[in-house]
C-alpha positions as CSV (number, residue, x, y, z in Angstrom):
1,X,161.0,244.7,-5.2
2,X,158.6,244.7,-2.2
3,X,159.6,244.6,1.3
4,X,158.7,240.7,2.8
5,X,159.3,239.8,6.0
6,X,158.5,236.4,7.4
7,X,159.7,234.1,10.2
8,X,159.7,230.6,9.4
9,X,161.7,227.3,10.1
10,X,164.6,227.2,7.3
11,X,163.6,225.8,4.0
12,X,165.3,222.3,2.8
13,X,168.1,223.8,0.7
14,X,171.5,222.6,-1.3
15,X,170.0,219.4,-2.5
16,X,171.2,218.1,-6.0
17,X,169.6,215.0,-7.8
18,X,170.1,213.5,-11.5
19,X,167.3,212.1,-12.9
20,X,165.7,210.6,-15.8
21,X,163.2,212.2,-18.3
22,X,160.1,211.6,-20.3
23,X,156.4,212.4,-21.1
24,X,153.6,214.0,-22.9
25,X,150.8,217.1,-23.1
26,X,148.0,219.4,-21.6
27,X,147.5,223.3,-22.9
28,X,146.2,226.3,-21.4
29,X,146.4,229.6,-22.7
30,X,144.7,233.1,-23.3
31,X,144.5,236.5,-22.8
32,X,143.1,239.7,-24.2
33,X,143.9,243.3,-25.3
34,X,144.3,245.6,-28.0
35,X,147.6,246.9,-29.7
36,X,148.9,250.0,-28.1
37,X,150.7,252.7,-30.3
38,X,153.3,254.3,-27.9
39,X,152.6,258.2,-28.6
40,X,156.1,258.6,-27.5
41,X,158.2,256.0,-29.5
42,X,160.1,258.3,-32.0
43,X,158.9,257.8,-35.5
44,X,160.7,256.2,-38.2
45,X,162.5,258.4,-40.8
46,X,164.3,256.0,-43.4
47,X,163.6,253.5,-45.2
48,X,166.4,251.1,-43.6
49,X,164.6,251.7,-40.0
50,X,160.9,251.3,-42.0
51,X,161.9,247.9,-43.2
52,X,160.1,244.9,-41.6
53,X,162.0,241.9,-40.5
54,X,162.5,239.3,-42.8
55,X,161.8,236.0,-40.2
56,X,159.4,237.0,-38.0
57,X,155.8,238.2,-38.5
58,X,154.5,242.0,-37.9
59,X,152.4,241.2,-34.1
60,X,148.5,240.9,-34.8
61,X,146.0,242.3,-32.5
62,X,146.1,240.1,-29.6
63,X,142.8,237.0,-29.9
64,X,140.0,236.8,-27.2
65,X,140.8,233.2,-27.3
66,X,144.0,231.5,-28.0
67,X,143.1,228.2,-26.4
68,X,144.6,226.1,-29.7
69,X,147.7,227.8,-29.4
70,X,150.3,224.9,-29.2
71,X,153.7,225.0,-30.7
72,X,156.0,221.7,-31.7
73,X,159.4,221.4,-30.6
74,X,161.5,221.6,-33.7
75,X,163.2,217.9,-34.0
76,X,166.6,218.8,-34.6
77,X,166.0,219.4,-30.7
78,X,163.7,216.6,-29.9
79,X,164.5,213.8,-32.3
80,X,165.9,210.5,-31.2
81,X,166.0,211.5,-27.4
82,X,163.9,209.0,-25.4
83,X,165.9,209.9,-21.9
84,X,167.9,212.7,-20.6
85,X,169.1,213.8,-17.2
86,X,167.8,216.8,-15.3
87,X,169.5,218.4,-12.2
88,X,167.1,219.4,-9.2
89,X,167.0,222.8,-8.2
90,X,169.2,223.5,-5.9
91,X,171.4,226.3,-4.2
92,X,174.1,228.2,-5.9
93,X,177.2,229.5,-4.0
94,X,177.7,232.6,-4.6
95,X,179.9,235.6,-2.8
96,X,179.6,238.1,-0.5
97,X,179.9,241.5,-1.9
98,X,181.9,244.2,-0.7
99,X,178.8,245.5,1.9
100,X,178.6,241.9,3.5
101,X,175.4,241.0,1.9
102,X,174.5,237.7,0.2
103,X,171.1,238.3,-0.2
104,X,170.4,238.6,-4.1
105,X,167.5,238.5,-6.9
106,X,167.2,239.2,-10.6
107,X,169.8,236.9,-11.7
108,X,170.1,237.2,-15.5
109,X,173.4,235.3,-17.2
110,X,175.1,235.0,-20.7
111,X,177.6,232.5,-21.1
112,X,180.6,232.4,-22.8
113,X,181.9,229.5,-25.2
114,X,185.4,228.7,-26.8
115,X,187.4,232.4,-25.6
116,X,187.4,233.6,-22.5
117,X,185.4,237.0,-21.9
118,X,187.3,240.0,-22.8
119,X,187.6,241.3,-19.0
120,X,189.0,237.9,-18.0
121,X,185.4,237.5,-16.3
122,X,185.8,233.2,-17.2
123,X,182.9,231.1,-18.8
124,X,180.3,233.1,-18.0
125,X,178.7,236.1,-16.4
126,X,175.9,237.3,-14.1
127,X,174.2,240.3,-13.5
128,X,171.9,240.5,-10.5
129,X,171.3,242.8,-7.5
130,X,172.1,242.5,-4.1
131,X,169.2,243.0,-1.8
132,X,170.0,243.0,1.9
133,X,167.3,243.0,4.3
134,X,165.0,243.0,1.4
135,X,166.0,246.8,1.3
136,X,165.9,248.4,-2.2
137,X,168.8,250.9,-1.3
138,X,171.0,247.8,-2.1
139,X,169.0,246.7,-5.0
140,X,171.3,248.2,-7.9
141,X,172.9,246.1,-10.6
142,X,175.5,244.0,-10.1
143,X,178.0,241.8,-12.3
144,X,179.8,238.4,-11.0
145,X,181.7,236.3,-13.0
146,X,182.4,232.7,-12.8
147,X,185.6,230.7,-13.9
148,X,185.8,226.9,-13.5
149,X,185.6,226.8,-9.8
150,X,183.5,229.3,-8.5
151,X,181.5,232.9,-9.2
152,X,183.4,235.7,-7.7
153,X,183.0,239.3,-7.8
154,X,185.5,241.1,-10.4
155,X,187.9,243.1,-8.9
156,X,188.5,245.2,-11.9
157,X,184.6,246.6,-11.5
158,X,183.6,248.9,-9.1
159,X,180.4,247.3,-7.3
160,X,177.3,248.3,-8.2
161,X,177.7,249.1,-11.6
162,X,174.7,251.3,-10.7
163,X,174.3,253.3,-7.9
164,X,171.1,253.8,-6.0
165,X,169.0,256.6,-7.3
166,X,168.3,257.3,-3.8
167,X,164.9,256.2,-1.6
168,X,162.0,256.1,-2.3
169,X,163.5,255.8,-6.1
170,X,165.1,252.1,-6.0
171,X,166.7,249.8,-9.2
172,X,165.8,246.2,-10.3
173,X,165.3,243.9,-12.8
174,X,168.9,244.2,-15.1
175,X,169.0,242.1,-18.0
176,X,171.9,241.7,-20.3
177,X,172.5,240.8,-23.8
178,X,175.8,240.6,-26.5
179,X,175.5,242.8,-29.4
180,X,177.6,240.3,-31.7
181,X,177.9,243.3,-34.5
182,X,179.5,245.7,-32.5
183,X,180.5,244.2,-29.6
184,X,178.8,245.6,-26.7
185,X,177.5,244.2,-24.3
186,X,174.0,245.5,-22.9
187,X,172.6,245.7,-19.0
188,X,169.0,246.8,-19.3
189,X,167.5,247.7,-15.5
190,X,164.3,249.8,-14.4
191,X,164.7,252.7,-12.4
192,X,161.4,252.6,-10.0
193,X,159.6,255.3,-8.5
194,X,155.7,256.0,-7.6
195,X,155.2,258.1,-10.8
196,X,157.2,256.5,-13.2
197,X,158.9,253.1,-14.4
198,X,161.7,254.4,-16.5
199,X,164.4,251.5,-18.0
200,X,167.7,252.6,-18.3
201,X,170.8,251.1,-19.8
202,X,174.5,250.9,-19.6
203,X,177.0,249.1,-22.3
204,X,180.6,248.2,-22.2
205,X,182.7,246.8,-25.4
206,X,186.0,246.2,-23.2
207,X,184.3,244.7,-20.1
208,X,185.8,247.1,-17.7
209,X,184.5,250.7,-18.4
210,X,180.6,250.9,-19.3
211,X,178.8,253.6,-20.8
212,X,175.5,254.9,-19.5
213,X,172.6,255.4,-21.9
214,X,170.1,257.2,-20.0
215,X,166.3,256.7,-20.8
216,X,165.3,254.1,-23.2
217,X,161.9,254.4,-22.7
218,X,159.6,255.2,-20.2
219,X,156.2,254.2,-18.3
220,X,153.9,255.4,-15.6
221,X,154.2,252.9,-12.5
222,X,154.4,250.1,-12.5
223,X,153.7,249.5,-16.2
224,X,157.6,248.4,-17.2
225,X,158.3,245.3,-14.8
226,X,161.3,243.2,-15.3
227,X,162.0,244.2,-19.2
228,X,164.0,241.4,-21.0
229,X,165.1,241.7,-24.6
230,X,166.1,239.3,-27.8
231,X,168.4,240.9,-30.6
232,X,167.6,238.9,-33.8
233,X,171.2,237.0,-34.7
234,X,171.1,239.2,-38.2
235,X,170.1,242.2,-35.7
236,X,167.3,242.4,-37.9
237,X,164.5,243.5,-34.6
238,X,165.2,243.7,-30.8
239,X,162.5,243.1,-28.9
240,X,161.6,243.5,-25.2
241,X,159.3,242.2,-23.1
242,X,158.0,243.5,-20.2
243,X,155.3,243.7,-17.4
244,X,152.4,246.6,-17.0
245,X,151.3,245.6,-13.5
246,X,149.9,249.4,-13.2
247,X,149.7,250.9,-10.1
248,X,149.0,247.7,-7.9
249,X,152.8,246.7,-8.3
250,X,153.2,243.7,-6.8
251,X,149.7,242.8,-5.5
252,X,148.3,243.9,-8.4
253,X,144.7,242.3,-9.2
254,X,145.2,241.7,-13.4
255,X,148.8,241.9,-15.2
256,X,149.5,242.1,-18.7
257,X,153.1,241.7,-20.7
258,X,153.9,243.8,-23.6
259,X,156.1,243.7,-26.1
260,X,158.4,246.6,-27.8
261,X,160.1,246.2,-30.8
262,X,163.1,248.4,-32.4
263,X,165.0,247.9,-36.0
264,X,168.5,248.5,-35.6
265,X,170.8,250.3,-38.3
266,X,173.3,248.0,-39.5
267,X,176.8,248.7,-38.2
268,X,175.5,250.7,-35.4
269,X,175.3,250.9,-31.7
270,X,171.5,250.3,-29.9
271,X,171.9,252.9,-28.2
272,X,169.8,255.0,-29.7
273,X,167.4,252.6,-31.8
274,X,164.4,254.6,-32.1
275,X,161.1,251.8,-31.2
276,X,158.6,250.7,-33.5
277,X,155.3,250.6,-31.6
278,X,154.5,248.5,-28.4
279,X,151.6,246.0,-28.1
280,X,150.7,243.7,-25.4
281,X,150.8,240.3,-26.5
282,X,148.6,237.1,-25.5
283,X,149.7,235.5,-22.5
284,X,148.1,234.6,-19.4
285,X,148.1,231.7,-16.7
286,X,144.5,231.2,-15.5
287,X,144.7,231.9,-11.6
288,X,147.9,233.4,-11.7
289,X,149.3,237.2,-12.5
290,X,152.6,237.3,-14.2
291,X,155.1,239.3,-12.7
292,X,158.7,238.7,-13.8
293,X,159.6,237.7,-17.1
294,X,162.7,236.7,-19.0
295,X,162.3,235.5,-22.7
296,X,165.0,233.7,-24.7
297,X,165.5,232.3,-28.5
298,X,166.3,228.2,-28.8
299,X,166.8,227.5,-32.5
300,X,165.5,229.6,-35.2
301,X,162.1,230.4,-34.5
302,X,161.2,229.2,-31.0
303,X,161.1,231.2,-28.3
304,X,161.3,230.6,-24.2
305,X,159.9,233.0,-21.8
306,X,160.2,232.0,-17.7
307,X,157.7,233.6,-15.7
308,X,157.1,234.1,-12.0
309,X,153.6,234.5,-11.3
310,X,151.1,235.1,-8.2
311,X,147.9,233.8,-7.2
312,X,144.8,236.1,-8.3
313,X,144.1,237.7,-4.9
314,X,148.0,237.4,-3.5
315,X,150.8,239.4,-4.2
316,X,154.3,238.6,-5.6
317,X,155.6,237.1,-2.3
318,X,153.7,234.2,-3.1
319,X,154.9,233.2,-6.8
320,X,156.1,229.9,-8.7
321,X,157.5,229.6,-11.8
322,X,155.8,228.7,-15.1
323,X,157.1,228.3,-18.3
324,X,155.5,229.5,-22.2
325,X,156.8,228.9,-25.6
326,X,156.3,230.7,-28.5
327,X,157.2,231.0,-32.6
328,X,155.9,234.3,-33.1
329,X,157.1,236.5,-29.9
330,X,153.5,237.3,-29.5
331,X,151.1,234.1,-29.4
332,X,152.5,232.0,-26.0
333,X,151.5,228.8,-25.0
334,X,151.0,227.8,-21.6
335,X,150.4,224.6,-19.3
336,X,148.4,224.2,-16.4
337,X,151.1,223.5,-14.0
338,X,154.1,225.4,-12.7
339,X,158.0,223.4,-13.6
340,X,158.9,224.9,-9.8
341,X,156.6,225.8,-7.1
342,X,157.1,226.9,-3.8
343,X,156.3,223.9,-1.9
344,X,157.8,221.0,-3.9
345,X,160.1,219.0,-2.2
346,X,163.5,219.5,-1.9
347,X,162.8,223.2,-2.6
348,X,160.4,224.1,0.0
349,X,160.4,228.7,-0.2
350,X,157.9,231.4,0.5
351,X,158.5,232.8,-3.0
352,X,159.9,232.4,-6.2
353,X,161.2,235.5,-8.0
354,X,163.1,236.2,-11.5
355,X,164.6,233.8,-12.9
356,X,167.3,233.5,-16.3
357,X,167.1,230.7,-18.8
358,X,169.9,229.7,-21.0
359,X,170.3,226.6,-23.6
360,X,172.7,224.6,-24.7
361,X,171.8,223.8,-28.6
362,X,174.6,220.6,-28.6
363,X,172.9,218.7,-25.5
364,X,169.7,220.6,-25.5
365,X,169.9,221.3,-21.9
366,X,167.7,224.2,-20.5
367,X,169.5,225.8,-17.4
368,X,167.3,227.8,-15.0
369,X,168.6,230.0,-12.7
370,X,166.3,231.8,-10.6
371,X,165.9,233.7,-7.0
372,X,164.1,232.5,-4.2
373,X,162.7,233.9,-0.7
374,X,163.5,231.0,1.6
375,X,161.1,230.2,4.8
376,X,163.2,231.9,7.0
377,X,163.3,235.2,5.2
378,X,167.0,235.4,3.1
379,X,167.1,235.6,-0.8
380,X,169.2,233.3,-2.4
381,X,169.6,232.1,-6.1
382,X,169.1,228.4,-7.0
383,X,170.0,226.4,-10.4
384,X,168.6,223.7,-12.2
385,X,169.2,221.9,-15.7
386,X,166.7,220.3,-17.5
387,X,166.4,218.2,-21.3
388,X,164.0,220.8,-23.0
389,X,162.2,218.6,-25.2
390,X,161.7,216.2,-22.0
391,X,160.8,219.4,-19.8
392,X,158.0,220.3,-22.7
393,X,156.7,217.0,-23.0
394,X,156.5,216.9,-19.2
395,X,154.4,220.2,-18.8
396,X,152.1,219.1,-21.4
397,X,151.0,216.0,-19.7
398,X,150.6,217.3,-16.3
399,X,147.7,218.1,-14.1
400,X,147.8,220.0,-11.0
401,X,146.4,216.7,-9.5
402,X,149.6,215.8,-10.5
403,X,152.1,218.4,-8.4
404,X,151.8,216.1,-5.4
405,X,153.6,213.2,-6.9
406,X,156.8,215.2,-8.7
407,X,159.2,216.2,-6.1
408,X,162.2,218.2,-7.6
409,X,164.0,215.0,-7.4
410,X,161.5,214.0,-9.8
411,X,160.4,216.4,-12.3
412,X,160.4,215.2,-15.6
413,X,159.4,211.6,-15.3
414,X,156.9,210.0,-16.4
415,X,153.6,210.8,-13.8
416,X,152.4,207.5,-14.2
417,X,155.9,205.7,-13.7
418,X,157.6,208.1,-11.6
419,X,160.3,205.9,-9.5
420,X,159.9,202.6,-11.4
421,X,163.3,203.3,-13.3
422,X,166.3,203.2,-11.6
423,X,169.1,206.1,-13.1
424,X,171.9,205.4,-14.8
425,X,174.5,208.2,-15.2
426,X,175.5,208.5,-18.9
């Protein structure tokens, strides 16, 4: 994180709406680069970790032009819905942890269904790190759990789960995912420094003691922002995304995200997976420069990555977020307008930051949680649900002429009829 400090009236905050959905298309997409063998990625020695996946395709060198790239929804999630509802962002609630801060970013959740968590944690679970007078002595991982009521900080858990390497050294970014197979589950986060951006890991099978991994891999500054990671449901490939911002950071003039992948062993922890090659992979938003990333699978092939990104010539305290789709992991598409921006009504913020997406496959509901710097200087975390096929439809259509007529309250109607119809809660 980077140290912002404004002094502004307070933003418009805590303002829920339900709305309806519909709409239709617009693509924009491209970027280039050439594969990049890691030198350091330990080299394969069976045949188990030599074999390739059996879904998804080996990455190809990344194309000068990827303008065509456009992906269809799948219709199991698309057919037969002509309306859905959509929630607004607005704030979450959240608590104050044991230092008295409840300034946070870098939310990333799982969610639980049917059983409870094993640490009695509730429905689902957060990881995320405090940041306190936008102070990266504070900005170590931290887990908060949420019942039926409320999130609240585990009183099992010591708080952080990571403790600050010490200045100028600081933490960010966790992400967590479930290793169905063997039960753990994994909190990813990057330990920053001026030399080096080197991601770390810790695991826990019970939910109450976790196990540090040490190094997973490493990269000079800053070229391992905000890793996030998808383990295949067969475990046949992890991959993680992440981006090289080099050493510009967070006003960096030209980002790039690349992509790592790993084969696990069957039956065995991913711990120490050794990884495949890395390559960066062909994304880009014209204008902008991505800086945080989280990617998720909806479905069997189609994948979701939420991005925060800067104006060229900016820095990351100016960012909105933007959404990409992909079936490959490394061909995205992209639309020409943001889903959230930082001056849309009813959410009104100097910056947007990381964000966490999660789907619901029953209702095919896209929740976004993300953080947010608002005008007065304090990070807080927002949430918003949207109908994915609606939300698709609706980025593809739009224009940035557009942006001026869909308020939060809005988003996801139809430009050209936004307002005429009335809603009706189902």
């Amino acid at each position: 994180m980077t140290d912002f400090s404004f002094t502004e009236t307070p933003a418009v905050a805590n303002v829920r709406h339900v709305v309806l959905v519909v709409i239709a298309l617009g693509v924009a997409l491209g970027c280039s680069g050439d594969n990049l063998i890691d030198p350091r990625a330990p080299a394969f020695s069976s045949a188990a970790e030599r074999r390739p996946s059996p879904r998804l395709p080996k990455p190809s060198p990344v194309a000068n032009d990827s303008s065509s790239v456009r992906y269809d929804l799948p219709l199991s999630l698309g057919e037969g819905l002509e309306w859905a509802t959509v929630v607004a962002p607005h704030l979450m609630s959240l608590p104050i942890d044991p230092m008295g801060n409840n300034d946070y970013v870098h939310p990333d959740l799982i969610r639980f269904t049917g059983a409870e968590s094993v640490a009695g944690c509730g429905k689902a679970e957060m990881i995320i790190t405090p940041y306190k007078g936008s102070n990266g002595f504070f900005e170590n991982p931290t887990l908060l759990c949420r019942n039926t009521a409320s999130w609240f900080a585990p009183s099992w858990l010591k708080s952080p789960l990571v403790a600050s390497p010490g200045l100028p050294k600081i933490n960010s970014d966790p992400d967590m995912f479930v290793d169905p197979a063997t039960g753990e589950k994994i909190i990813t986060y990057r330990e920053a420094s001026a030399e080096f951006n080197t991601i770390k890991a810790i695991s826990t099978v019970n939910g109450y003691s976790y196990v540090p991994w040490g190094t997973v891999f490493e990269e000079r500054s800053h070229n391992a922002v905000s890793p996030t990671s998808v383990l295949e449901p067969d475990r046949s490939l992890l991959s993680t995304w992440y981006v090289q911002a080099g050493g510009g950071g967070c006003s960096a003039a030209e980002t790039h995200v690349a992509l790592r992948e790993a084969v696990p062993e069957p039956g065995k922890s991913l711990m120490r997976v050794p990884w495949k090659f890395k390559t960066v992979v062909n994304i880009s938003q014209p204008g902008y420069n991505i800086w945080h990333i989280d990617v998720i699978k909806v479905g069997e092939s189609l994948y979701l990555m939420l991005a925060a990104a800067y104006p060229k010539g900016s820095d990351c305290g100016h960012s909105d977020l933007f959404l990409y789709m992909s079936r490959n992991r490394i061909d995205w598409e992209s639309f020409e307008v943001p889903f959230i921006w930082r001056d849309m009504p009813d959410v009104n913020v100097r910056t947007l930051y990381r964000g966490s997406l999660l789907f619901d496959e029953k209702t095919r509901v896209l929740d976004i949680d993300f953080s947010a710097m608002n005008l007065k200087g304090d990070w807080r975390v927002w949430e918003a649900a949207y109908s994915l096929p609606r939300l698709i439809s609706t980025l593809r259509s739009a224009k940035p002429s557009d942006m001026p007529k869909i308020s939060a309250s809005k988003l996801g109607g139809d430009i050209d009829r936004l307002g005429e119809r009335p809603f009706i809660a189902p």
